[in-house]
N, C-alpha and C positions, 0 to 999 in steps of 0.2 A: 504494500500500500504506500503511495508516494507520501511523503514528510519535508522535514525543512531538515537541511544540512548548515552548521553554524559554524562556524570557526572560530574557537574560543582562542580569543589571543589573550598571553600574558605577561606580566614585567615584574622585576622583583619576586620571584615567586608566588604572584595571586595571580589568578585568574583578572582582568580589566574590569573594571564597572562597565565601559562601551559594549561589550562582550555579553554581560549579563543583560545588557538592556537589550539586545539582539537575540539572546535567548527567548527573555519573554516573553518578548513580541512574536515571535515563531510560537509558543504554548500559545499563545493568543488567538493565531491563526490555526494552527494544529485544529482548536475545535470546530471551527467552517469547516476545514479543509479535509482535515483528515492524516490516519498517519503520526508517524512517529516523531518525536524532534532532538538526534540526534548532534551531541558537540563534537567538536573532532579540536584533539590538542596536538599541535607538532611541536618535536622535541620534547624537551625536560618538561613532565606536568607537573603542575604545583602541587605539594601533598596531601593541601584539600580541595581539591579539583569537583568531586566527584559530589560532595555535599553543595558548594558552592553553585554547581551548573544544575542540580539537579535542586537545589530551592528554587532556582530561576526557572524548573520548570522544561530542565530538560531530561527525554526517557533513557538517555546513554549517553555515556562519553568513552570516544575511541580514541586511544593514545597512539602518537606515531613517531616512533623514535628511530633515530640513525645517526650515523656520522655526520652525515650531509645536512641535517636538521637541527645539528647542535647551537648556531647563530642562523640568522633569520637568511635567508636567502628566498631573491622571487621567484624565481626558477624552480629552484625544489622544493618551497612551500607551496609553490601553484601544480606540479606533478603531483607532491603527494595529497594535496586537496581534491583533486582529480580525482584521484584512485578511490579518496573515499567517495566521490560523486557516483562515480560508474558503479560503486557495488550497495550504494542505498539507492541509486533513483530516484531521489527526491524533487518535487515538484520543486523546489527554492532551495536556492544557498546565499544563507544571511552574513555578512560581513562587515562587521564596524567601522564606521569613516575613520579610524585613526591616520594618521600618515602610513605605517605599516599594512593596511587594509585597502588605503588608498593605491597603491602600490600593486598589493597581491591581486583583487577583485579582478581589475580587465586582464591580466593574466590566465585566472581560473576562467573568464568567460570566452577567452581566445581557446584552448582549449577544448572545452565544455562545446564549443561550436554555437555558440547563444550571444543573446545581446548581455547590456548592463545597465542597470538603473542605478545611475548612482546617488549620492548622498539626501537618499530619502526620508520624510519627514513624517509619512503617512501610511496604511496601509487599507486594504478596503478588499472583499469578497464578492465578487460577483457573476453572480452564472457559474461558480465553481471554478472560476479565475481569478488569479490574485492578482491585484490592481494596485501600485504603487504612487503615490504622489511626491513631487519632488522639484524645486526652483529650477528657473532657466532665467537667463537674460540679469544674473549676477543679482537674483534675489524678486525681481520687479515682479515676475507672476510666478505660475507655479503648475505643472501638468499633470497631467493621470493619463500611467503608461500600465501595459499589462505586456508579456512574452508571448508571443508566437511560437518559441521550440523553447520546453523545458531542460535543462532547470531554470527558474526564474532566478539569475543573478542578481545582488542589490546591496550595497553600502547603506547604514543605518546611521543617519548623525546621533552623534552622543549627544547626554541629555537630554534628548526628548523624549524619549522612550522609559517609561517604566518598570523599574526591575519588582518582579513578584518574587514573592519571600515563602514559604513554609510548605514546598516541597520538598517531595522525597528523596534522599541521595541517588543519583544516577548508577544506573548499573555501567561495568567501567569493563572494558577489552580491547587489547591490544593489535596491532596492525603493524608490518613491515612495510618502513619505508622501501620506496618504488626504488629500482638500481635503475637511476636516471643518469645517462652520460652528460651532465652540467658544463655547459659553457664557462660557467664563473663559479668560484668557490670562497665562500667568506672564510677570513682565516681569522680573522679580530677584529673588533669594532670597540671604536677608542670613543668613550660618551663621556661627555663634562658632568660632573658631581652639582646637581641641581640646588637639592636641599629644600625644597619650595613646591609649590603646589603647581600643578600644570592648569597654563591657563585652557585648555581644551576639556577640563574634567572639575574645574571648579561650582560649586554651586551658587557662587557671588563672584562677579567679576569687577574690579577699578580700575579703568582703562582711562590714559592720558590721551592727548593732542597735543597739536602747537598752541595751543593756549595756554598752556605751561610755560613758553618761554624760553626755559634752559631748563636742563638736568638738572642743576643745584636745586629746583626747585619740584622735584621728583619723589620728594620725602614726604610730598601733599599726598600725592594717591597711597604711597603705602602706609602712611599713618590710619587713613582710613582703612583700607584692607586689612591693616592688623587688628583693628576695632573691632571687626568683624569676627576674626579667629577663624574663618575659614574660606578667604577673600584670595584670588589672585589678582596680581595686578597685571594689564595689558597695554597696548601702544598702537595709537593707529602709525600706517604708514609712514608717513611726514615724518614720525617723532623716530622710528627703526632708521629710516633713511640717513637721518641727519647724525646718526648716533649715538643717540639720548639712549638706548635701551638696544637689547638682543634682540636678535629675530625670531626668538623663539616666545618672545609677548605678542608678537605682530599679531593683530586682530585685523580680517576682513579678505578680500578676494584672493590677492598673492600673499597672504596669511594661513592662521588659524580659522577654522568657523568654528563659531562656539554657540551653544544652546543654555548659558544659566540660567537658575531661578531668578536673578538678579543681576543685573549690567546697568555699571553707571559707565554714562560718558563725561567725560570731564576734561573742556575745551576742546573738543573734536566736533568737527563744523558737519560731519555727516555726509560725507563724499562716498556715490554710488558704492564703489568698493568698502568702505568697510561697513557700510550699512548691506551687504551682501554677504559678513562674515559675523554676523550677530541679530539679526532680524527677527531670528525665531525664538528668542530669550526671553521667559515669559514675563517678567516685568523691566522694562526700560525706566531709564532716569538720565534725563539730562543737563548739564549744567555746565550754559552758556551766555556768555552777554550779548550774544545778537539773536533779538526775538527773533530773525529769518532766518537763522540757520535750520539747513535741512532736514537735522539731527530731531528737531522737535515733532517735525511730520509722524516718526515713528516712537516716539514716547511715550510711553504711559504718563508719566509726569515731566514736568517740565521747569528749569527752575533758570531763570535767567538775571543772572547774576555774575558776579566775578569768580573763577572757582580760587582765587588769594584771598577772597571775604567768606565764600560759601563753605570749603573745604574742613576747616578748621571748627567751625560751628558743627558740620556734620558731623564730623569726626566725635565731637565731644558726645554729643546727643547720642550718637552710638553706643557710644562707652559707659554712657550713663544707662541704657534699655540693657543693655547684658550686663550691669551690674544689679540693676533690680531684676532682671531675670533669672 
């Protein structure tokens, strides 16, 4: 019976939250649909894999281990994805927008002989076809695509999606990786010591602009985000460019997309691209001193003002609700 094939990707040893939210969403579907909702781990699985995917709501997790699997590789994470496609059959294979997702999905879908729906934000059943929804034209609107030859390929953005909690541990078997003759072979991948929350996974985001100014003045948005205690801070364009901040805060099209509960903008004038890498965040706030900036269009709130007057006030008021909280 056809099911959803997942790919549970992981870091640190846990299974991703992105991952679980792609689980769920597959049990979700599962009950329209039909079918099993099996995860598949490549490489080293985390040692609670099996409780973790299967709270989320999935019926199996298939481990797949090898030499060639030991650091992520596209090539042989998209073969041995493969191999578990060809032997479940699954009507869909769910994939988390991560960067490493982003990467693997039109891989597994070149392959697979099928299209890709990528960074979808919706899903829907109809006629016993699964119907995807997902932005085009860098956010402006938004289409409903369905597959013509299974399996339905599809990147899931994080945060939007829902992780269910109090299922049952997944029944757990093992699979040999595919002896795939690899063009390329990852030998080490050399990653900077973060320390910090990823702004792609935070549930409150404090992203700067050029209305900051200068870096020295950079301690505004993280004072806030600390306020918070579970706040990342981000950067539109302009401010990555200039060098105020890493590319790895970049908010928006040649960016991060990010889905938080929470995104403030602060001094960001709201230029198509990074309102194309944050749009779907459920509650916006903006703070700006030009009531026509674009940025307000898509706000839930609006607060137009200086963020060298606003910042500091917010800041405190924060500090003050999590202390009486």
């Amino acid at each position: 019976m056809p099911g959803f094939i997942v790919y549970a990707e992981s870091k640190n040893g846990a299974v991703r939250k992105a991952s679980l939210e792609a689980v769920s969403e597959a049990a979700r579907l599962a009950k329209e649909i039909g079918g099993p909702v099996t995860a598949v781990l490549l490489g080293t699985a985390p040692a609670n894999a099996a409780a973790e995917l299967g709270g989320a709501g999935a019926n199996e997790v298939v481990t797949v281990e090898g030499a060639k699997l030991s650091t992520y590789s596209g090539e042989g994470f998209a073969f041995a994805l493969k191999r578990a496609i060809d032997d479940a059959k699954p009507a869909a294979c769910f994939i988390a927008a991560t960067p490493l997702g982003r990467d693997l999905a039109p891989r597994v879908a070149v392959l697979a002989g099928t299209g890709l729906a990528s960074d979808c934000v919706g899903f829907t059943v109809a006629g016993g076809k699964l119907r995807a929804r997902r932005p085009v034209y860098a956010g402006k609107a938004y289409v409903t695509v369905e597959s013509s030859s299974p399996p339905f390929v599809a990147t899931l953005r994080p945060n939007v999606f829902a992780v269910s909690t109090g299922g049952v541990p997944a029944a757990v078997k093992s699979a040999a990786a595919p002896d795939a003759d690899l063009r390329a072979v990852v030998k080490e991948v050399l990653a900077a010591v973060q320390g910090k929350l990823d702004v792609s996974e935070a549930p409150v985001i404090v992203s700067g602009g050029r209305g900051l100014k200068g870096p020295e003045n950079w301690h505004l948005i993280e004072n806030l985000a600390k306020a918070f205690g579970n706040a990342a801070t981000g950067a539109s364009r302009a401010v990555v460019d200039a060098g105020w901040r890493p590319h790895d805060e970049q908010v928006g099209q040649t960016g991060k997309t990010v889905s938080p509960t929470l995104y403030f903008a602060c001094g960001i004038s709201g230029a198509i691209q990074h309102l194309a890498g944050m749009s779907t965040s459920r509650v916006i706030v903006a703070i700006n001193k030009d009531p026509e900036a674009p940025i307000f269009k898509v706000a839930d709130y609006g607060i137009v003002g200086d963020v060298f007057e606003v910042l500091p006030v917010l800041t405190e008021e924060v500090k003050k609700l999590k202390a009486a909280g």
